[in-house]
N, CA, C and O of each residue as an XYZ file, in Angstrom:
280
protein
N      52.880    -32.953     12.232
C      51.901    -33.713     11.476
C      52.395    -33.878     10.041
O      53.051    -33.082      9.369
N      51.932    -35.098      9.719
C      52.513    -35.298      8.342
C      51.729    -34.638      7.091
O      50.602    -34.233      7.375
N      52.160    -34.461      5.707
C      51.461    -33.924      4.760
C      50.024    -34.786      4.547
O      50.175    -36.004      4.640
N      48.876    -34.396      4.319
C      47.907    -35.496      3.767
C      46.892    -35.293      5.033
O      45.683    -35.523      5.015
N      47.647    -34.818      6.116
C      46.547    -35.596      7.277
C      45.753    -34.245      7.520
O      46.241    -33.202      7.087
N      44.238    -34.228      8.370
C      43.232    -33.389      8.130
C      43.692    -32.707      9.954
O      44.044    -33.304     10.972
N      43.514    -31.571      9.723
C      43.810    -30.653     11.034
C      42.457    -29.768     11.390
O      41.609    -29.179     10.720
N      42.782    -30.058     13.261
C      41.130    -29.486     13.528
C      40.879    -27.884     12.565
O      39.761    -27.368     12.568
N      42.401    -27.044     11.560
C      41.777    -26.050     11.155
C      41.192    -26.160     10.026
O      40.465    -25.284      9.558
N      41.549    -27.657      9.269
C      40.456    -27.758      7.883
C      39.396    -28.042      8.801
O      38.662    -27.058      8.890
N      39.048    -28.928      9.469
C      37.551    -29.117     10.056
C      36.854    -28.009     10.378
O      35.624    -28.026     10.325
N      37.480    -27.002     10.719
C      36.565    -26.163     11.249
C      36.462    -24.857      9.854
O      35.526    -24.060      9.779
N      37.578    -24.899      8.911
C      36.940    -24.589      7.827
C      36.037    -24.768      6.870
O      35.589    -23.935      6.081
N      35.719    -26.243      7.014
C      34.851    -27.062      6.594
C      33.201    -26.902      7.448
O      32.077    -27.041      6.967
N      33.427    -26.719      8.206
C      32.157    -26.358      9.066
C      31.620    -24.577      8.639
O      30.473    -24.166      8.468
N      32.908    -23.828      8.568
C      32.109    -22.538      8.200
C      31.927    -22.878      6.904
O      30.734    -23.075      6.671
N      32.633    -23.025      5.966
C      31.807    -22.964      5.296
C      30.671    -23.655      4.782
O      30.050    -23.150      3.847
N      30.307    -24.786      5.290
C      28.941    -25.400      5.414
C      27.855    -24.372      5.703
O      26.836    -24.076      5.078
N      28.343    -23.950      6.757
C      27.105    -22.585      7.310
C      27.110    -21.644      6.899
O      26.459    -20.845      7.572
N      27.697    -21.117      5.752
C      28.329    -20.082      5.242
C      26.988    -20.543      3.686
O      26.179    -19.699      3.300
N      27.044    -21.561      3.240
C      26.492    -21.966      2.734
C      24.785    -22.154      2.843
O      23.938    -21.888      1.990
N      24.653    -22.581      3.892
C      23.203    -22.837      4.512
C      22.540    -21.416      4.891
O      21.422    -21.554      5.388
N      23.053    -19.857      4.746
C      22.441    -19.147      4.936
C      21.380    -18.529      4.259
O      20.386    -18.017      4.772
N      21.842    -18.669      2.319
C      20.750    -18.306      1.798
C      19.553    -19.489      1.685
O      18.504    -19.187      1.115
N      19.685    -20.488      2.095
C      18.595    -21.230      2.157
C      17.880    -21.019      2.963
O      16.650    -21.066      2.914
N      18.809    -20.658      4.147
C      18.095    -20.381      6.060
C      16.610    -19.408      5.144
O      15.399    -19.619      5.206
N      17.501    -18.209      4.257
C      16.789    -16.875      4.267
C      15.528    -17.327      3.410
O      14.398    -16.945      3.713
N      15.821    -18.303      2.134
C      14.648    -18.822      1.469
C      13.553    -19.206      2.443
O      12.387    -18.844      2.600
N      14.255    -19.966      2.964
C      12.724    -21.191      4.101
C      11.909    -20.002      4.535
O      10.730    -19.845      4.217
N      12.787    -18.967      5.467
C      11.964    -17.694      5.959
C      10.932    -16.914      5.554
O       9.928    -16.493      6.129
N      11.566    -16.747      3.952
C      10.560    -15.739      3.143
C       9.677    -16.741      2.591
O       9.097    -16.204      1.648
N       9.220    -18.174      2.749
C       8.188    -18.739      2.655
C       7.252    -18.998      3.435
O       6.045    -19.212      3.321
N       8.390    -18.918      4.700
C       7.468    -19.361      5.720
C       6.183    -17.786      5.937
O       4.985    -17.807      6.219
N       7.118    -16.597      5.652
C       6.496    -15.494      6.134
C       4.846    -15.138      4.218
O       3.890    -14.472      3.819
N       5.648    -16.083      3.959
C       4.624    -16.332      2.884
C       3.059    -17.145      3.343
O       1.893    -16.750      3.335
N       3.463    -17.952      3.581
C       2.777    -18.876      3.668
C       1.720    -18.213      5.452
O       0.527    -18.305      5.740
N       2.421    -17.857      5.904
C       1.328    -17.427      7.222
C       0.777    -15.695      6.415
O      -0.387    -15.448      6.731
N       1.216    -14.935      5.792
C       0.464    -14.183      5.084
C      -0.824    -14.842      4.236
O      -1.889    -14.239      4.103
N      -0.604    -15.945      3.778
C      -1.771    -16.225      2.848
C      -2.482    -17.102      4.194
O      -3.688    -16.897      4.056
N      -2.358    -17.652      4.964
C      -3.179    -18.041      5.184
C      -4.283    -17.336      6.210
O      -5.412    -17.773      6.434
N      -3.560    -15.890      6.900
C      -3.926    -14.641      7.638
C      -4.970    -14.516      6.275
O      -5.971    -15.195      6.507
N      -5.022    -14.050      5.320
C      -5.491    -13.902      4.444
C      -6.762    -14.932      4.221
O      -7.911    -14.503      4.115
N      -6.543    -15.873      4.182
C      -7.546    -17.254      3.597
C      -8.651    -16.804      4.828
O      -9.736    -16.322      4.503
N      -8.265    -17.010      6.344
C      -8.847    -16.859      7.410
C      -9.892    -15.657      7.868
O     -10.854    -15.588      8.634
N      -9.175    -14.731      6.973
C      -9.973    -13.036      6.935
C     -10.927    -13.552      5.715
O     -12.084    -13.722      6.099
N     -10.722    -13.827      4.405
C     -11.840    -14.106      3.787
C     -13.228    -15.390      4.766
O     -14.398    -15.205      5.102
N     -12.662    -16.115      4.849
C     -13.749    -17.316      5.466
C     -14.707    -16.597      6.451
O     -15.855    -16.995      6.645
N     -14.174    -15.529      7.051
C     -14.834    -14.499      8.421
C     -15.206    -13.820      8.053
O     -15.987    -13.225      8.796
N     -15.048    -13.279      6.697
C     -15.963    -12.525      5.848
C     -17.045    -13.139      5.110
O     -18.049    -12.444      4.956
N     -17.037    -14.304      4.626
C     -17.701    -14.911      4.201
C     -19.133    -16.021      5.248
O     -20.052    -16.741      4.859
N     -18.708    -15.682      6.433
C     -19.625    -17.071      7.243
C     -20.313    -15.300      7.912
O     -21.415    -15.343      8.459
N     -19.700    -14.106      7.821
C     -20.864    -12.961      8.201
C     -21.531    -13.101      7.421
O     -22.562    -13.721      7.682
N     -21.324    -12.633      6.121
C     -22.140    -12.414      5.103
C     -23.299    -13.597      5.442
O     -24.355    -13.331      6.016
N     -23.019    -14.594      5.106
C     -23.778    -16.170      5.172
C     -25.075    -16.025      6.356
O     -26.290    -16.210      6.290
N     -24.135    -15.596      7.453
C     -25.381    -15.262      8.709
C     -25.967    -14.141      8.489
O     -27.184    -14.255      8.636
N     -25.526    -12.758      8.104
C     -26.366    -11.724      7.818
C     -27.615    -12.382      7.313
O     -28.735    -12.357      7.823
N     -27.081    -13.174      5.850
C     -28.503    -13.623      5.350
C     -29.518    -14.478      5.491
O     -30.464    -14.529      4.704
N     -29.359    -15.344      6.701
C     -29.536    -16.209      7.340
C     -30.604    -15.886      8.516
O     -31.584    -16.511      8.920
N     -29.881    -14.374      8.991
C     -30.974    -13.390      9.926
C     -31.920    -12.852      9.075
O     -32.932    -12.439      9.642
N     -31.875    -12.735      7.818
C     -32.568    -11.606      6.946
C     -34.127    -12.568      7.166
O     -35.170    -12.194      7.701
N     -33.734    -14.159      6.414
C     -34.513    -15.003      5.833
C     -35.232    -15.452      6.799
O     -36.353    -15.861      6.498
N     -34.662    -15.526      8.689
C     -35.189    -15.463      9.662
C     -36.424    -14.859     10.075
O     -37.479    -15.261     10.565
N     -35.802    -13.441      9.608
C     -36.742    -12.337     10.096
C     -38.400    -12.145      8.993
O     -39.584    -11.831      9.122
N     -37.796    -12.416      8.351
C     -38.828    -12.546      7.203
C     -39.822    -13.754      7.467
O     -41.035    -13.546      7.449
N     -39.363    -14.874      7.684
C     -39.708    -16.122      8.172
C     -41.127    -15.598      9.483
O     -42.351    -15.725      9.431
N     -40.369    -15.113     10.348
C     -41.008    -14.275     11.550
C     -42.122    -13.283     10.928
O     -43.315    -13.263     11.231
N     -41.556    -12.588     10.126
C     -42.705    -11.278      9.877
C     -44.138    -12.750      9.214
O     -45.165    -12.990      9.849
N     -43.928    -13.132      8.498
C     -45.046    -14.350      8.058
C     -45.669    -14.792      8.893
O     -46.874    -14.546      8.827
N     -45.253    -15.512      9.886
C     -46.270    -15.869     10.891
C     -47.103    -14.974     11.426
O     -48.298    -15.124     11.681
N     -46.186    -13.703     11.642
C     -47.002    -12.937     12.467
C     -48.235    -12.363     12.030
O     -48.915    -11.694     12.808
C-alpha cells in the first residue's frame, strides 16, 4: 500500500477511539437518568402522601357531616 492511503488498522483505531471517547458521556446520561427516576420516585411518594392526607380530611368532614344529621 502506498503512503497516504487509510488501512483497516487506522479505521479501527478510529473507531476505538470514538468509543473510548463516548464513555464518559455513556456514564453522564446514566447518572441523570438514575437522577431523574430518583426525583420522580420521590415526586410520586409526596403526591401519595398528599391525596391521604386530602382523604383523611375528607373522611373527617364526612363524618362530621353524618354526626349532624343524626
Amino acid at each position: 500500500m502506498e503512503n497516504g492511503s487509510i488501512t483497516s488498522k487506522d479505521i479501527i483505531g478510529w473507531i476505538v477511539a470514538i468509543v473510548i471517547s463516548l464513555v464518559p458521556s455513556l456514564i453522564k446520561i446514566k447518572q441523570v437518568e438514575n437522577m431523574l427516576y430518583k426525583e420522580i420516585i420521590a415526586r410520586k411518594d409526596l403526591e401519595i402522601k398528599m391525596l391521604k392526607r386530602e382523604n383523611k380530611e375528607l373522611k373527617k368532614k364526612l363524618e362530621e357531616k353524618e354526626e349532624r344529621k343524626s
